[in-house]
N, CA and C atoms as a LAMMPS dump frame, in Angstrom:
ITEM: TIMESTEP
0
ITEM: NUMBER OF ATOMS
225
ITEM: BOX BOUNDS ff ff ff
-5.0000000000000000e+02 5.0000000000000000e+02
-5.0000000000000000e+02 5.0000000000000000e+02
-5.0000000000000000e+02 5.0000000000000000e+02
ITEM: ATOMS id mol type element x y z
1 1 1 N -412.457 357.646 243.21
2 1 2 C -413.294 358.669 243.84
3 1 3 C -413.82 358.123 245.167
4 2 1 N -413.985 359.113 246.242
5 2 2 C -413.98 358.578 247.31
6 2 3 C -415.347 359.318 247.603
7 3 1 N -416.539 358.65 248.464
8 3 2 C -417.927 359.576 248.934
9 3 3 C -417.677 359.626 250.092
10 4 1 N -418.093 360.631 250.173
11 4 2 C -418.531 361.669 251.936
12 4 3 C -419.435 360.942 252.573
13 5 1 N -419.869 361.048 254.031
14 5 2 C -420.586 360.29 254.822
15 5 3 C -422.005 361.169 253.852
16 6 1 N -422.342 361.724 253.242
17 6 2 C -423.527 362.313 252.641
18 6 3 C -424.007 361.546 251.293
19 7 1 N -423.431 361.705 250.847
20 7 2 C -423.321 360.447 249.519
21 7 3 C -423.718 359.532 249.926
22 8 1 N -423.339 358.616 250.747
23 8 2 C -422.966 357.064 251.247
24 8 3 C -424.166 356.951 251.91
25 9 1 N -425.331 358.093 252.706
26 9 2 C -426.131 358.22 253.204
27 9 3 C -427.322 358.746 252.464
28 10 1 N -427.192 359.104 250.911
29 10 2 C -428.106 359.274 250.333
30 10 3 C -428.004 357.894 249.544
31 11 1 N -427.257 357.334 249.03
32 11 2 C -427.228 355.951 248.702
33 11 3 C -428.335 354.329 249.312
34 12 1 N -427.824 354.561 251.037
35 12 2 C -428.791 353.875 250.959
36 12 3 C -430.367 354.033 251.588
37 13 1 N -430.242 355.41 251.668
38 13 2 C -432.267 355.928 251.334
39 13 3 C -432.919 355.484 250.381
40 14 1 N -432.153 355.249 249.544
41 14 2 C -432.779 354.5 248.158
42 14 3 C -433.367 353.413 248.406
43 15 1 N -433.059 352.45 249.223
44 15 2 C -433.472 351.141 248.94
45 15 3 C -435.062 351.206 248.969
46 16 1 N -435.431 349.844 248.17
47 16 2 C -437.025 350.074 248.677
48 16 3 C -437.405 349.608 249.601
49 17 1 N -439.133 350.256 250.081
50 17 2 C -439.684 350.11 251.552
51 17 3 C -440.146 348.903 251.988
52 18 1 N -439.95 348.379 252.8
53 18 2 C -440.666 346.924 253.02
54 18 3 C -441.816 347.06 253.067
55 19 1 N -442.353 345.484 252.395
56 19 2 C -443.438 345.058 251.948
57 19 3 C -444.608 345.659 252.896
58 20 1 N -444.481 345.45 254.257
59 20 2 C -445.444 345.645 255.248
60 20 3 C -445.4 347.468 254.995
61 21 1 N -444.527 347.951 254.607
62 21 2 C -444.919 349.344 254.809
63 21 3 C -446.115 350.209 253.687
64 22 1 N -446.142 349.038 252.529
65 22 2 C -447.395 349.886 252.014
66 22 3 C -448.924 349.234 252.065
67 23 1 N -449.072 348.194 253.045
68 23 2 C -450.127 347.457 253.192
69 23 3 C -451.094 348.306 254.015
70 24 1 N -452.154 348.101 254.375
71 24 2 C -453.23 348.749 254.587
72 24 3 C -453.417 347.788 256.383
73 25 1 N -453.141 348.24 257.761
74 25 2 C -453.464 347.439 258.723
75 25 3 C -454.509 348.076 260.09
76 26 1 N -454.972 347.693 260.469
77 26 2 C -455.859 347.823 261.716
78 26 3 C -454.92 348.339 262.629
79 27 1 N -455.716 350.146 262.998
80 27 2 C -454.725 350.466 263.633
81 27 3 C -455.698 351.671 264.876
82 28 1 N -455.657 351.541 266.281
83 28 2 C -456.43 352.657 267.072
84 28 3 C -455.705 353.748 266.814
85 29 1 N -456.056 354.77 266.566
86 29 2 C -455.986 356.228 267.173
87 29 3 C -456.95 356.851 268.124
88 30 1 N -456.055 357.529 268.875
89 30 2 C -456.49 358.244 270.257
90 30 3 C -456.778 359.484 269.914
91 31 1 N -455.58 360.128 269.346
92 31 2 C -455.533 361.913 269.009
93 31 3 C -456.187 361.658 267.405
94 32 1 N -456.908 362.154 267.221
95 32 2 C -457.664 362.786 265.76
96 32 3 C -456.796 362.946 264.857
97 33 1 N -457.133 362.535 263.585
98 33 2 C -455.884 362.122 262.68
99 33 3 C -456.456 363.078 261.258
100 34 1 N -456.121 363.599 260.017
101 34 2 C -455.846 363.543 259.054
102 34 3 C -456.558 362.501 258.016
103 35 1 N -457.447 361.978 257.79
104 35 2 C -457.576 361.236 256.267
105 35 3 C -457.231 361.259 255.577
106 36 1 N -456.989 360.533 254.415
107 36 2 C -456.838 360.994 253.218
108 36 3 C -457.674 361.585 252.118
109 37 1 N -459.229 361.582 252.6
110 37 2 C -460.142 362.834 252.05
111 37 3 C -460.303 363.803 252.707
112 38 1 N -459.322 364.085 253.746
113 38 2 C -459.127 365.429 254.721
114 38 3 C -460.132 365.67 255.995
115 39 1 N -460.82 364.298 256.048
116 39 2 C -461.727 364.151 257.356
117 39 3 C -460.98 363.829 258.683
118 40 1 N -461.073 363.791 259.78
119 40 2 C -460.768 363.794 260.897
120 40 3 C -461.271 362.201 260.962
121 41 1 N -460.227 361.699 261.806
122 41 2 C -461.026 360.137 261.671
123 41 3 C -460.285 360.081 263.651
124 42 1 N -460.983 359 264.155
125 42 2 C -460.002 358.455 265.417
126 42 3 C -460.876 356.965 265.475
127 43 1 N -460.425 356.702 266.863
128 43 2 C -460.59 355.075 266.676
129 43 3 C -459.905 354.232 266.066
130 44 1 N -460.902 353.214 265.723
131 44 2 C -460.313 352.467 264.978
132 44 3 C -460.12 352.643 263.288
133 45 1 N -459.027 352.975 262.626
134 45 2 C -458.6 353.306 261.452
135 45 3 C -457.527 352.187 260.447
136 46 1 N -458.186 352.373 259.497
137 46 2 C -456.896 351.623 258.393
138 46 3 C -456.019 352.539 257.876
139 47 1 N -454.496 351.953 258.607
140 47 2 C -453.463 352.865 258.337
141 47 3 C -452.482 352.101 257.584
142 48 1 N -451.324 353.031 256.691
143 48 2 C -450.461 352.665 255.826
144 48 3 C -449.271 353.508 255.887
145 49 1 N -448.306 353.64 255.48
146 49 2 C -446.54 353.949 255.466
147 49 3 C -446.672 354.425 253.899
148 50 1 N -446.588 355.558 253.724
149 50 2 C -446.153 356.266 252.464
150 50 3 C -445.093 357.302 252.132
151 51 1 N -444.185 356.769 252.358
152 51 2 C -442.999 357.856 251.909
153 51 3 C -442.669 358.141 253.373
154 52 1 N -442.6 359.26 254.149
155 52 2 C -442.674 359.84 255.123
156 52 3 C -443.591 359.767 256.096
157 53 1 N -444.725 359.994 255.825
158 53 2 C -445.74 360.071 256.197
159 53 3 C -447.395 358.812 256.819
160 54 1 N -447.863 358.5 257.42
161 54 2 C -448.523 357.799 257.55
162 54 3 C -450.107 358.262 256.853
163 55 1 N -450.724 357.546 256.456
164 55 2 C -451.963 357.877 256.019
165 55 3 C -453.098 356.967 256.694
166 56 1 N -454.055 357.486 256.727
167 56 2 C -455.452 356.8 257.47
168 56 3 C -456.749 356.703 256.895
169 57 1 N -457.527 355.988 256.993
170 57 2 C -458.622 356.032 256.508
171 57 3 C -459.443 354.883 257.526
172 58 1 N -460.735 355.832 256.986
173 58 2 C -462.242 355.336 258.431
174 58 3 C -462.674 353.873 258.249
175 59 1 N -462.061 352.918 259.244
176 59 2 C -462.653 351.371 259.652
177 59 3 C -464.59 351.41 259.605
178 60 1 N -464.878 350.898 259.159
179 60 2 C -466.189 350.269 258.411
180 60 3 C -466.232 348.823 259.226
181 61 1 N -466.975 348.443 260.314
182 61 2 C -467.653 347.228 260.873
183 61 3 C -467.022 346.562 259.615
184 62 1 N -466.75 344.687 260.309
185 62 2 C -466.523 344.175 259.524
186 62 3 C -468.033 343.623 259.358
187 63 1 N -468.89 343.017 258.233
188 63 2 C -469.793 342.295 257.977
189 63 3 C -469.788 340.628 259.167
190 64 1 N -470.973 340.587 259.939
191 64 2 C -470.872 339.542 260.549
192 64 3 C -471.19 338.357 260.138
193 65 1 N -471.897 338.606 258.597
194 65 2 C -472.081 337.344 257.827
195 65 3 C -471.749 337.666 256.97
196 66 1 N -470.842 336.458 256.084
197 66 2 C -470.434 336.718 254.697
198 66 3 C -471.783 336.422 253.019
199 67 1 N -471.993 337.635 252.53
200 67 2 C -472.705 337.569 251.182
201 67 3 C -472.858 336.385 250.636
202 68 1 N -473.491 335.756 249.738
203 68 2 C -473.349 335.039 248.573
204 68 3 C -474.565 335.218 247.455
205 69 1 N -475.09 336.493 247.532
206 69 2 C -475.73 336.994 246.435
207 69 3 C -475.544 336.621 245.269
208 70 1 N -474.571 336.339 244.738
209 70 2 C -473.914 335.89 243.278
210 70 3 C -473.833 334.716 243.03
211 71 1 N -473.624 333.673 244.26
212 71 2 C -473.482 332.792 243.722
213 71 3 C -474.902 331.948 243.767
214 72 1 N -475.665 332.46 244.944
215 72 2 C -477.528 332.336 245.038
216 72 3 C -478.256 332.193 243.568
217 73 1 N -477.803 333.211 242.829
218 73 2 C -478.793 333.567 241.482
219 73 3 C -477.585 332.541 240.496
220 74 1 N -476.631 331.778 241.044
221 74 2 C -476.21 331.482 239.506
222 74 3 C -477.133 329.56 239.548
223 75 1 N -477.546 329.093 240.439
224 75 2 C -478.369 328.278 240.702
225 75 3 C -479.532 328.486 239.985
């Protein structure tokens, strides 16, 4: 049996997505984007690779000092 350039091209859509494509990275937007709780976000956003589609969600300051609440009280 011989496949059509269609076959042979649904074959390798299959493979899976690279690693970097479902990670979560630091990303600007200019034009107003979509969330994924359906808010409008721009700036600076954490974006990801899902299927087709890109998804976003709203960057939060990073903390300029790191916590140690937990380990304070185990003293």
């Amino acid at each position: 049996m011989i496949a059509n350039g269609r076959e042979q091209a649904e074959h390798f859509e299959m493979s899976p997505p690279p690693a970097w494509a479902e990670t979560w990275h630091l990303w600007t937007v200019l034009m107003p984007r979509r969330s994924i709780s359906g808010k409008l976000v721009f700036g600076q956003v954490w974006r990801r690779r899902t299927g087709r589609k890109w998804e976003y969600k709203k960057f939060l300051k990073y903390q300029s000092k790191p916590r140690f609440d937990r380990l304070d009280q185990a003293d």
